[in-house]
N, C-alpha and C positions, 0 to 999 in steps of 0.2 A: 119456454124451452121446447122446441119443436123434440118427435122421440129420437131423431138422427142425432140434434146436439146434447139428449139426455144419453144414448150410447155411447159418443164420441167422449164426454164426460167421464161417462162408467169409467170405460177401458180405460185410459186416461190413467184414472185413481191407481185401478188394477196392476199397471203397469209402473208406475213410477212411486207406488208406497207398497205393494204388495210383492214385487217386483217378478211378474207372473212370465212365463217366456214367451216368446213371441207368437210359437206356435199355438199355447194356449188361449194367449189374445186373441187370434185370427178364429180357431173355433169357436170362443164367445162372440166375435161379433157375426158370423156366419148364422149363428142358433138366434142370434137377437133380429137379422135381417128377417129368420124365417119368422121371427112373433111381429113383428111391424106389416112384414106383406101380408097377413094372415088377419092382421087387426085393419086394415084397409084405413078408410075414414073416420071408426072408432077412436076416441082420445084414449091412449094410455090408461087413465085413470077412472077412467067408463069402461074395463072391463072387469069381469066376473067369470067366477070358478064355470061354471057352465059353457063358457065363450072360448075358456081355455081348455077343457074338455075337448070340445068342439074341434079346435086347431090339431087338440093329438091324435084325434082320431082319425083328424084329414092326411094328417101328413103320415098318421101308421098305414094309411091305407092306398098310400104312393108308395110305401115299402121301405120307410125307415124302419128298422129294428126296433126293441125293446131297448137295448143298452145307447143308441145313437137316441131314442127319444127323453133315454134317463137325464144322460148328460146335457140335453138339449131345457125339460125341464130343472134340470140343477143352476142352470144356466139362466133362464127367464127367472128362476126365484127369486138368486141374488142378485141380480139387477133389481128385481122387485122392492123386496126388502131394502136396497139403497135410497131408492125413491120415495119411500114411505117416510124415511129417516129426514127427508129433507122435506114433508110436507107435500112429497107430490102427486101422492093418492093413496085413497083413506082406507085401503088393506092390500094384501098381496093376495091376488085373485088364484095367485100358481100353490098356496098354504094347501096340505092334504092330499095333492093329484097325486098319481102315483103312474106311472110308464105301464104300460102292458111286458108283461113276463114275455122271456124270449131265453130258449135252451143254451147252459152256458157250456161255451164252446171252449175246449182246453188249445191252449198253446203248441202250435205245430214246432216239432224240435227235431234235427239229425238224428240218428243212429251217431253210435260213438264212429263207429267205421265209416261213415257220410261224410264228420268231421272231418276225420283222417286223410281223404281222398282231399277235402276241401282245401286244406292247409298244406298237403304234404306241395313240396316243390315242382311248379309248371315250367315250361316255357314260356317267356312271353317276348310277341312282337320289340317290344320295345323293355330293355331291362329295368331299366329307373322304374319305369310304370309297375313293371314284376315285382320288383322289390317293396313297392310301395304298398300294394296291393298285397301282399304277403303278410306286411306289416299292421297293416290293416286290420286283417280279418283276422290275424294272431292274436291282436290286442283284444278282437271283440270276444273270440272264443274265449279265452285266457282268463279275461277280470270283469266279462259279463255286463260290457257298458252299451252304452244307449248310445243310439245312431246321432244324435245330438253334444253328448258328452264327448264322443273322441274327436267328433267333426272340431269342436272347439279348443282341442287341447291347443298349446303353445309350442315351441322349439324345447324352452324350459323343462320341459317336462321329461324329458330325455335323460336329464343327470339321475332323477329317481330310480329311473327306469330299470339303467343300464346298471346306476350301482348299486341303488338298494332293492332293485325288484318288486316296485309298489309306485303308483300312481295315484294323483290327488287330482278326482274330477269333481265339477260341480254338477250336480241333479239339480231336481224337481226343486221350485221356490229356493234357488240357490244353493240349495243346502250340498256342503262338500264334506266327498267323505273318501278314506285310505283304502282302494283296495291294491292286492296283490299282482303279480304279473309275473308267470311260467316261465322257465327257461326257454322253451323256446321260443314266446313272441319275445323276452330279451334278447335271442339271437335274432329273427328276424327285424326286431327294432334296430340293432348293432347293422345291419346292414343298410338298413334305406338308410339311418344316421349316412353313412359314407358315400352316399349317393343323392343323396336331398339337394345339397346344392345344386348340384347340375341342373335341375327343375325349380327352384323356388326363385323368389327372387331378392334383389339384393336388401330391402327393405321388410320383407315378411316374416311375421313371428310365428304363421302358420305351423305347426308338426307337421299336419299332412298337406299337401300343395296339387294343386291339379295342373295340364300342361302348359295352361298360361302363368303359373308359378303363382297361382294367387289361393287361399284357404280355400280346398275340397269342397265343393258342394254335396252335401246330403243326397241328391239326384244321383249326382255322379258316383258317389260310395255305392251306390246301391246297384246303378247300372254296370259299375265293374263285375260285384258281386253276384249277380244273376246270370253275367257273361261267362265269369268264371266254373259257373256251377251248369251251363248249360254245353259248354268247352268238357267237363270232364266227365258228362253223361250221368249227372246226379236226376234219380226220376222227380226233382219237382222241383217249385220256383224257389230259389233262397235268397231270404230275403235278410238283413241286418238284426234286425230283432229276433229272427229264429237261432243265429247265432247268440243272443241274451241269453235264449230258452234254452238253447242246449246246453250251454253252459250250467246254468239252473238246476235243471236235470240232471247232470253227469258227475256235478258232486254235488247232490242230494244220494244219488245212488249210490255212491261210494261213500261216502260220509254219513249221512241221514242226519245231518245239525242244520234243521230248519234256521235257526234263528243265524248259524254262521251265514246263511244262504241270504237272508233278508239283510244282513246288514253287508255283503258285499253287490247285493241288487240294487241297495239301497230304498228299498220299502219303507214306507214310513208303518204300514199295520202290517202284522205278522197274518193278515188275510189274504192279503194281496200272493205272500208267499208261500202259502200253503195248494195253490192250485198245481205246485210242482211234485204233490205228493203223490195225485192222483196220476200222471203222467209217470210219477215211481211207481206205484199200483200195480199200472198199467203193464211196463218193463215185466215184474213179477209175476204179473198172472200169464204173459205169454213164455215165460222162462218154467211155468210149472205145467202151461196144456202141452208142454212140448217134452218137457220131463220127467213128470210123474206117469206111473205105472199105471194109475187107476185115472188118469186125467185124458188121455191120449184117445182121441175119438178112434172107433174101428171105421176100416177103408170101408 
């Protein structure tokens, strides 16, 4: 088995027993392209911890990160490890590596009033598309879903919405979970509902639809959203995930139930969900240099 049909294999598995998503597939085979150019003429099973050493340091020193090199080793292991399993070399050269540290950077999130501009009612060229787009970024702020989650939602998914105020999306390794949904992306969902056809087409089970009436591309959710945000003179790029973050943020702040937080994010370790604390921290320490008496630097 040449390394391209032990790849092809991999993913393969990954995909269709582990049933990983697509995106995840494409970054493993990307991080396993980078260990095959890297291994040249070396077999697979002719290499060692030294050789793979070797590789991270090449490629840290093109200016991959700490955390792109993690995932990228997390990556070569378990492929490793599969191959061993099947006989196809006599250890896993990647066992003990460890990435180079790289400072962790916290989640860029809106101000509450950022939001508010974000979401409150625009103009737009084209209505359908306003509406849509409204409903959109309601949903994301609202119930803190993944650029991938809503992209995929159904028509279906409307009756919840509208009448019980809660949405069932599917995450990470499928796993689906109930969260809630604001009165107001229920109103702004109430309204593309009444305009959706106009745009969709007669066959698609799409929720969201772009102008060829076919399911929104992830591109295109983002490129509205950047539009919009650069349309209403917000000072930076926003992107679909900052709306997760803010969301995260904004009732952590108001709430402070870490674990309510992780399980409408849908985290599977309550690690993942605790970087929203420091961004609460953060809220608090500029709420006290600005209002405490003894805090307040002199002009």
């Amino acid at each position: 088995m040449t390394p391209g049909d032990a790849v092809a294999a991999w993913l393969a598995e990954l995909a269709e027993q582990r049933r990983l998503s697509p995106h995840t597939i494409s970054n493993y085979r990307r991080d396993l392209q980078k260990l095959i150019a890297a291994a040249g003429e070396t077999p697979l099973a002719g290499l060692h911890g030294q050789q793979i050493r070797r590789f991270v340091a090449q490629l840290h020193g093109q200016g991959l990160g700490g955390r792109s090199l993690a995932r990228l080793l997390s990556a070569w292991r378990c492929f490793f490890a599969w191959l061993g399993e099947r006989g196809a070399v006599p250890a896993n050269p990647c066992a003990g590596i460890r990435a180079p540290k790289s400072p962790r950077l916290l989640p860029k999130a809106l101000s509450v009033d950022e939001a508010n501009r974000l979401l409150d009612a625009v103009e737009d060229d084209d209505p359908v598309l306003g509406a849509r787009d409204t409903a959109m970024f309601e949903l994301f702020y609202s119930s803190g879903l993944r650029l991938a989650e809503l992209a995929a939602l159904d028509r279906e998914a409307l009756d919840s919405i509208l009448r019980e105020g809660e949405v069932r999306v599917l995450g990470k390794r499928s796993k689906a979970r109930l969260v809630p949904v604001g009165s107001m992306a229920q109103r702004a969902m109430a309204a593309w509902a009444a305009v959706r056809d106009n745009l969709a087409g007669a066959e698609e089970n799409a929720l969201f639809v772009g102008v060829r009436g076919r399911r929104i591309s992830h591109r295109m959710i983002e490129e509205r959203l950047a539009r919009r945000a650069l349309l209403l003179g917000l000072p930076r790029h926003v992107h679909p995930h900052m709306l997760r973050h803010s969301f995260a943020s904004h009732v952590l702040q108001s709430s402070g139930d870490l674990r309510a937080v992780q399980e409408m994010l849908g985290h599977a370790s309550i690690a993942s969900t605790q970087v929203y604390t420091h961004l609460d921290f953060q809220h608090l320490a500029r709420t006290y240099d600005a209002a405490h008496p003894r805090a307040k630097r002199k002009p």
